[in-house]
C-alpha positions as CSV (number, residue, x, y, z in Angstrom):
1,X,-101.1,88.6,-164.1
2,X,-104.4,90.6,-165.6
3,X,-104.9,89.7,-169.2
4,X,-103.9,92.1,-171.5
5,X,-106.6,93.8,-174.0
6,X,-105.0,92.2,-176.8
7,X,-103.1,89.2,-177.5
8,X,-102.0,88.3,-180.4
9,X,-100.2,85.0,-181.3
10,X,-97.9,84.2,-184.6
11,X,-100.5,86.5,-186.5
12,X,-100.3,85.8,-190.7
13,X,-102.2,87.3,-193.4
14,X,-101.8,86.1,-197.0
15,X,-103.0,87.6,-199.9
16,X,-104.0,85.9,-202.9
17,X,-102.7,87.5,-206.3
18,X,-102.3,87.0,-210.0
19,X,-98.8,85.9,-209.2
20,X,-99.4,83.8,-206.1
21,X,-100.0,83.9,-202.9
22,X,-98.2,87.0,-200.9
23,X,-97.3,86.6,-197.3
24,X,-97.9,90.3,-196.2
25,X,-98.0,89.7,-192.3
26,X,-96.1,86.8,-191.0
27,X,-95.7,85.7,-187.1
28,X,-96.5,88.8,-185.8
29,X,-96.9,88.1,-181.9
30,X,-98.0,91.3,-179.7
31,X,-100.0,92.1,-176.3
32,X,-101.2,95.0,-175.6
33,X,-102.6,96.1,-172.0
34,X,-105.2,98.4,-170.5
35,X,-103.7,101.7,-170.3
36,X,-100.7,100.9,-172.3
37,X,-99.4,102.4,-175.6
38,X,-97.4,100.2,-178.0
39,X,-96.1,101.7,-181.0
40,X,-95.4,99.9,-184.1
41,X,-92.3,100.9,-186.7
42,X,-91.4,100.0,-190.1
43,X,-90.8,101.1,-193.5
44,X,-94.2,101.4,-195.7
45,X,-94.6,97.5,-196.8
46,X,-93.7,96.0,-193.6
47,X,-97.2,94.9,-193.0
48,X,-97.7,97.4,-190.1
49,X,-100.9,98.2,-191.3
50,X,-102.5,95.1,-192.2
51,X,-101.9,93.8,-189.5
52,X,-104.1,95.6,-187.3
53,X,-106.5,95.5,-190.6
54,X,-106.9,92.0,-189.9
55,X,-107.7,92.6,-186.2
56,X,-110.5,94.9,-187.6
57,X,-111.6,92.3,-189.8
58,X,-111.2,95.2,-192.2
59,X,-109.2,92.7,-195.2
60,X,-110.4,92.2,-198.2
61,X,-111.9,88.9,-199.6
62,X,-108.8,88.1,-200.8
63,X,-106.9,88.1,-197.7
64,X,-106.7,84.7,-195.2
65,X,-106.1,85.7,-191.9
66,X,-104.2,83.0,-189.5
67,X,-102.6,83.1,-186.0
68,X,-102.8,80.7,-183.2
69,X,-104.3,83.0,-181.0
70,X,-105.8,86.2,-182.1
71,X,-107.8,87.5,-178.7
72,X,-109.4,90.5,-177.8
73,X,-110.7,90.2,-173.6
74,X,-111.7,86.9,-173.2
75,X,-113.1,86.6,-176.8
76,X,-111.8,85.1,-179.7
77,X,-111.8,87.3,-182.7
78,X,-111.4,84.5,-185.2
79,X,-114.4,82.7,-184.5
80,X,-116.9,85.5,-184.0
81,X,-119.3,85.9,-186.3
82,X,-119.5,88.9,-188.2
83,X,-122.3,89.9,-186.4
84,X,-120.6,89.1,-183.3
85,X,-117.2,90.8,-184.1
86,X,-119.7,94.2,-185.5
87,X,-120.8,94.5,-181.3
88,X,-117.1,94.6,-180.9
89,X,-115.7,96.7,-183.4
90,X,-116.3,100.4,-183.3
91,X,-117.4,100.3,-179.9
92,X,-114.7,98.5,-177.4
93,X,-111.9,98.4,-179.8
94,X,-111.7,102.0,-182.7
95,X,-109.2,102.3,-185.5
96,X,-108.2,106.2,-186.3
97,X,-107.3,105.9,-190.1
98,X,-104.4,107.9,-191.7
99,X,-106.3,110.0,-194.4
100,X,-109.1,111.4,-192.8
101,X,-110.6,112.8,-196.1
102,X,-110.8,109.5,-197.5
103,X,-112.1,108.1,-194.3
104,X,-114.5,109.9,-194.0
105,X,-118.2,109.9,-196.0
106,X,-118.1,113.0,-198.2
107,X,-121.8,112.6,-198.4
108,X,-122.9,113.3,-195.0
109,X,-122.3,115.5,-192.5
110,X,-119.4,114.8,-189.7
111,X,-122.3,115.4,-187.0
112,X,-124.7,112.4,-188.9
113,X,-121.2,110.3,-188.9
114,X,-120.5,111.0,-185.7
115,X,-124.1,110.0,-184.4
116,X,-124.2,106.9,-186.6
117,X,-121.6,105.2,-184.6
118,X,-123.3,105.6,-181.6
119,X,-126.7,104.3,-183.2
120,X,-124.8,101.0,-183.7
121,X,-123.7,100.4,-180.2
122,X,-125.2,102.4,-177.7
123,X,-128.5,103.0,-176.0
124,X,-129.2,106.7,-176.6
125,X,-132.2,108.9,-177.6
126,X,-131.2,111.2,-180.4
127,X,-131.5,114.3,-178.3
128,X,-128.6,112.1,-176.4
129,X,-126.6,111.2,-179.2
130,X,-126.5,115.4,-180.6
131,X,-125.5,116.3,-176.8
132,X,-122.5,113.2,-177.3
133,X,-121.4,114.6,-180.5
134,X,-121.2,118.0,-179.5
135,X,-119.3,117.0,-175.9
136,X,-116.7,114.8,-177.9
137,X,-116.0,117.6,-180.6
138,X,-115.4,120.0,-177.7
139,X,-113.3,117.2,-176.5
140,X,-111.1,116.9,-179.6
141,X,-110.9,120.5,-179.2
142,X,-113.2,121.7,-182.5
143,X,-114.4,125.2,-181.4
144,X,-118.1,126.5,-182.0
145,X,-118.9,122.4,-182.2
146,X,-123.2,122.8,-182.5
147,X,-121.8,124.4,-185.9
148,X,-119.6,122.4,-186.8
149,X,-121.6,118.9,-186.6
150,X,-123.6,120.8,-189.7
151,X,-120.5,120.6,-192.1
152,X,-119.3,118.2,-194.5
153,X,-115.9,116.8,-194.3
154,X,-114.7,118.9,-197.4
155,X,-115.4,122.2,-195.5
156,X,-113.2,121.2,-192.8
157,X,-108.9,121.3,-193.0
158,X,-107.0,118.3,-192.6
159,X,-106.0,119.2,-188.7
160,X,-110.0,119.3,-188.1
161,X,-110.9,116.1,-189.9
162,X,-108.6,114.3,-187.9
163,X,-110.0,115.9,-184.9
164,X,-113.4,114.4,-186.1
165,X,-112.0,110.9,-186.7
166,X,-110.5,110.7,-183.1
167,X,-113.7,112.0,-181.7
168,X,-115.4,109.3,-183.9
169,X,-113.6,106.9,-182.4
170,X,-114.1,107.8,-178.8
171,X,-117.3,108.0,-179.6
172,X,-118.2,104.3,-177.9
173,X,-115.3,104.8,-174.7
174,X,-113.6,102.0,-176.6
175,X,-111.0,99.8,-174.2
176,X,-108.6,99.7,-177.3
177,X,-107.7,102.4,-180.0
178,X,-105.6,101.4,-182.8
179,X,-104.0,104.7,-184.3
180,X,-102.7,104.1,-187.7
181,X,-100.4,107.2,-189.2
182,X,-102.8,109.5,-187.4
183,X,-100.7,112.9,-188.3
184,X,-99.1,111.9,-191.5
185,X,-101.5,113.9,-193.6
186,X,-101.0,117.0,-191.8
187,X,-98.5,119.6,-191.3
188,X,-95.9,119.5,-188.2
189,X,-98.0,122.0,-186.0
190,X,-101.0,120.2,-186.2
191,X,-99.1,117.2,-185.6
192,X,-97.9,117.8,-182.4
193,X,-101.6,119.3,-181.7
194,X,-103.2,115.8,-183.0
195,X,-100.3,113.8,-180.7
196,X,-101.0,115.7,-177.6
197,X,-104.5,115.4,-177.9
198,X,-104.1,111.6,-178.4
199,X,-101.9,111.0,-175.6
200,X,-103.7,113.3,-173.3
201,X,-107.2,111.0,-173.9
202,X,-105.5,108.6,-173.5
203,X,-104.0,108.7,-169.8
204,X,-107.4,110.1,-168.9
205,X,-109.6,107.4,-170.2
206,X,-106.7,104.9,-169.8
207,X,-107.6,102.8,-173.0
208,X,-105.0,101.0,-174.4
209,X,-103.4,102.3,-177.6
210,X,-101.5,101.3,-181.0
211,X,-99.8,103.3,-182.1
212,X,-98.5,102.8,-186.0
213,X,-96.1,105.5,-186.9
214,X,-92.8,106.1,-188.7
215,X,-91.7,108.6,-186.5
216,X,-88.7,107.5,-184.5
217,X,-89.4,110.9,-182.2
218,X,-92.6,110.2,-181.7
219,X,-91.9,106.5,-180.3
220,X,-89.3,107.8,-178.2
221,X,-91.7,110.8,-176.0
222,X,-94.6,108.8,-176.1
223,X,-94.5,104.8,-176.0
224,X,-94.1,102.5,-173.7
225,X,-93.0,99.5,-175.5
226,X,-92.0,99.5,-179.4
227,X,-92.8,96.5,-182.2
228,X,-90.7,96.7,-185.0
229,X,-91.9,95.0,-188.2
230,X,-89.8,94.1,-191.8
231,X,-91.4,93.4,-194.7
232,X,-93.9,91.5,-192.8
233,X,-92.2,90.3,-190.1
234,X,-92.0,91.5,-186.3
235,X,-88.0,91.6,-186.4
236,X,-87.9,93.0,-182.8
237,X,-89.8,94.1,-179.2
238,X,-88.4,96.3,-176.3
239,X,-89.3,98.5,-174.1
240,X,-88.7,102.1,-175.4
241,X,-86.1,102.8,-173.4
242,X,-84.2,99.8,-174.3
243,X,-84.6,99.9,-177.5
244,X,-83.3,103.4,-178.1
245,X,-80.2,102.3,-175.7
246,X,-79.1,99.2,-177.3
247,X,-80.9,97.9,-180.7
248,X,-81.0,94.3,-181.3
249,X,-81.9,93.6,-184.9
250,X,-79.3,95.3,-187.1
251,X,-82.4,97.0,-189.1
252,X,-83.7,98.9,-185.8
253,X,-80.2,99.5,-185.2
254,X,-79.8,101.2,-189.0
255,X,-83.2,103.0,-188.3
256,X,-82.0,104.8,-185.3
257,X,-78.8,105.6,-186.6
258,X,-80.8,107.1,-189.5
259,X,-81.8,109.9,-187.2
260,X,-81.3,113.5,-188.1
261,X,-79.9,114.1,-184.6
262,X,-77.9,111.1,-184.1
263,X,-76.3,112.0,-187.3
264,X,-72.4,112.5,-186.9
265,X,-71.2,113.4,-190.2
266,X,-72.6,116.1,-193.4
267,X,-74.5,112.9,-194.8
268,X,-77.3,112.0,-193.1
269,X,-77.2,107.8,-193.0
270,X,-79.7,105.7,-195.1
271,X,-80.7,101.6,-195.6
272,X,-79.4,100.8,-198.7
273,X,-81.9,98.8,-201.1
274,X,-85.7,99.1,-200.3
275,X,-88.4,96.0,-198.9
276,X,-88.4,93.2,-201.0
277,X,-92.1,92.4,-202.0
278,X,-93.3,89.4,-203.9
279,X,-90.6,88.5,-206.4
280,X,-87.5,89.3,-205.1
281,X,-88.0,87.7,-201.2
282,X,-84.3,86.2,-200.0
283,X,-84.5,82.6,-199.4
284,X,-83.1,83.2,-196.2
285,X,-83.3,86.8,-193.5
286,X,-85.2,89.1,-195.4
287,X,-82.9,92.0,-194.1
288,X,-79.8,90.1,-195.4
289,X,-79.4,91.9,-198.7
290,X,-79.4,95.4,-197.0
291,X,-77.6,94.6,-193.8
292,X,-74.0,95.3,-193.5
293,X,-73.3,92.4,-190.8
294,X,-74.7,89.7,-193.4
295,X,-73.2,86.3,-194.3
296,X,-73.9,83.3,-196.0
297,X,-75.4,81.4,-193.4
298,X,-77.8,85.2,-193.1
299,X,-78.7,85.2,-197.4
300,X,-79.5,81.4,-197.2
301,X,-80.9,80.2,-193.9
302,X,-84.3,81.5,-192.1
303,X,-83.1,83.1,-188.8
304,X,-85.0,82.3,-185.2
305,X,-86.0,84.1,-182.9
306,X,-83.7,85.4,-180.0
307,X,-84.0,85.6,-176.3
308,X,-85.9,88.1,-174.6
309,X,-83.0,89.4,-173.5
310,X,-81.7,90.3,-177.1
311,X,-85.1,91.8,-177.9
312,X,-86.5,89.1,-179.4
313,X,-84.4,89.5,-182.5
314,X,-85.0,87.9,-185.5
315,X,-81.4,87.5,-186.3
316,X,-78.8,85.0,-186.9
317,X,-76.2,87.4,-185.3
318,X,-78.2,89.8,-183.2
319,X,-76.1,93.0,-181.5
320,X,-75.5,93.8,-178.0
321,X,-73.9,97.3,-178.2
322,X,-73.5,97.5,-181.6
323,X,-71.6,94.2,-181.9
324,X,-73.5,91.3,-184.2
325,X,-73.3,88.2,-181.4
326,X,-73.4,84.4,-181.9
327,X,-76.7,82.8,-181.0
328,X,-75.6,80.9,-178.4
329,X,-75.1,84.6,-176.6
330,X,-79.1,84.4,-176.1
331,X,-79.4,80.7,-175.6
């Protein structure tokens, strides 16, 4: 079997506060191959994020990254030295960020950031790296792009900066592209724009792509296999198809049914309660005091993981068509 881009094993970041330590990412296990695109779910504070932060090497000082295997190709990504990981990041593996305006340097020009990036890694004249820039904002589909490699980020819309920051981060032909929230800033035309653009790139390059969204729609058209993450954890992993068929952790299964058109009645369904964060973490699941199918043995004891064939659940009684199932069902 070819070994995937990324492999990541029982991933954990902890964050050191004025309260304790804070488990923010916690066994998170995922591969990802060339060509493929994975999309990870979750509510905002279910680590999505940080987790492929920590891939980066992005975290703060006051993070401590852990995981038994944490892998990029053959090389390991916790053991490089910065300098080591720096030949690495930016040029085989590029992160598109969520706020583009806050991504990008207000100070220079997009054409200067653009050309930076290609400093760093590759072996180009500057008359080389202005004929780049110019080819990857025609790309990303910028029109007059000569002129628009003069402008600041501030004189470009939200649907243009974005455009910059994916050309930025094809800049390299990276193997890997992490997308994090790539069209939440903008409005739904330009989404759909920004979406198509990323998908088309990426079946013509065929680089490998994470995708971090909350949109259920957007998993469904475009992924090929979905991680779902809760408050930290990685709760669940399908195929797409599979997923949308027959959810295994009651949360994915809530999420779904929160869907405008899977919606039966006048009032559109919700989760009850919101992520617990520091304080208020259940001594047992994490889901339990939100999830209709809990019992004691769910608000007391740490669930395992299921089978593969229950979608890897992280549930004491995960569902096979809707119906909560004892454990030894996946055994």
């Amino acid at each position: 079997m070819k070994e995937p881009l990324l492999s990541i094993r029982n991933l954990s970041v902890t964050f050191a506060t004025s309260r304790g330590p804070f488990k923010a990412v916690d066994g998170v296990d995922l591969d990802v191959a060339e060509g493929e695109l994975v999309a990870i779910v979750g509510e905002s504070g279910s680590g999505k994020s940080v987790a492929m932060l920590a891939v980066m090497g992005l975290l703060p000082w006051t993070a401590k990254v852990s995981a038994d295997r944490l892998a990029f190709g053959n090389r390991d990504l916790l053991t490089l030295s910065a300098r080591e990981r720096r030949k690495i990041i930016g040029h085989d593996i590029a992160m598109i960020f969520q706020e583009p305006m806050s991504s990008l340097n207000p100070c220079f020009t997009v054409g200067f950031q653009i050309r930076e990036a290609m400093a760093a890694h590759l072996d180009l004249s500057s008359a080389e790296r202005q004929k780049r820039a110019v080819e990857l904002l025609d790309l990303v589909g910028i029109p007059e792009p000569e002129r628009r490699l003069k402008a600041f980020p501030h004189q470009l819309s939200g649907g243009m900066s974005q455009r910059v920051m994916i050309a930025m981060a094809l800049a390299c032909s990276p193997k890997l592209i992490i997308a994090d929230e790539p069209t939440t800033a903008l409005d739904v035309t330009i989404q759909a724009q920004i979406l198509d653009l990323l998908l088309r790139l990426q079946k013509e390059s065929g680089v490998g792509l994470v995708l971090i969204t909350h949109d259920m729609g957007v998993v469904a058209e475009t992924s090929q296999r979905v991680c779902v993450q809760y408050a930290g954890q990685q709760i669940e992993m399908q195929g797409t198809r599979g997923l949308f068929a027959d959810p295994h952790h009651p949360y994915t299964a809530a999420l779904l049914d929160a869907l405008p058109e899977r919606a039966s009645g006048r009032l559109l369904p919700s989760i009850p309660g919101v992520v617990p964060g520091l304080a208020d973490r259940p001594a047992g699941c994490l889901f339990s005091p939100r999830c209709r199918f809990a019992t004691d043995t769910c608000r007391t004891v740490p669930p395992s993981r299921a089978s593969a064939a229950l979608g890897l659940a992280l549930c004491h009684y995960p569902l096979k068509d809707g119906v909560p199932q004892h454990r030894e069902f996946a055994l």
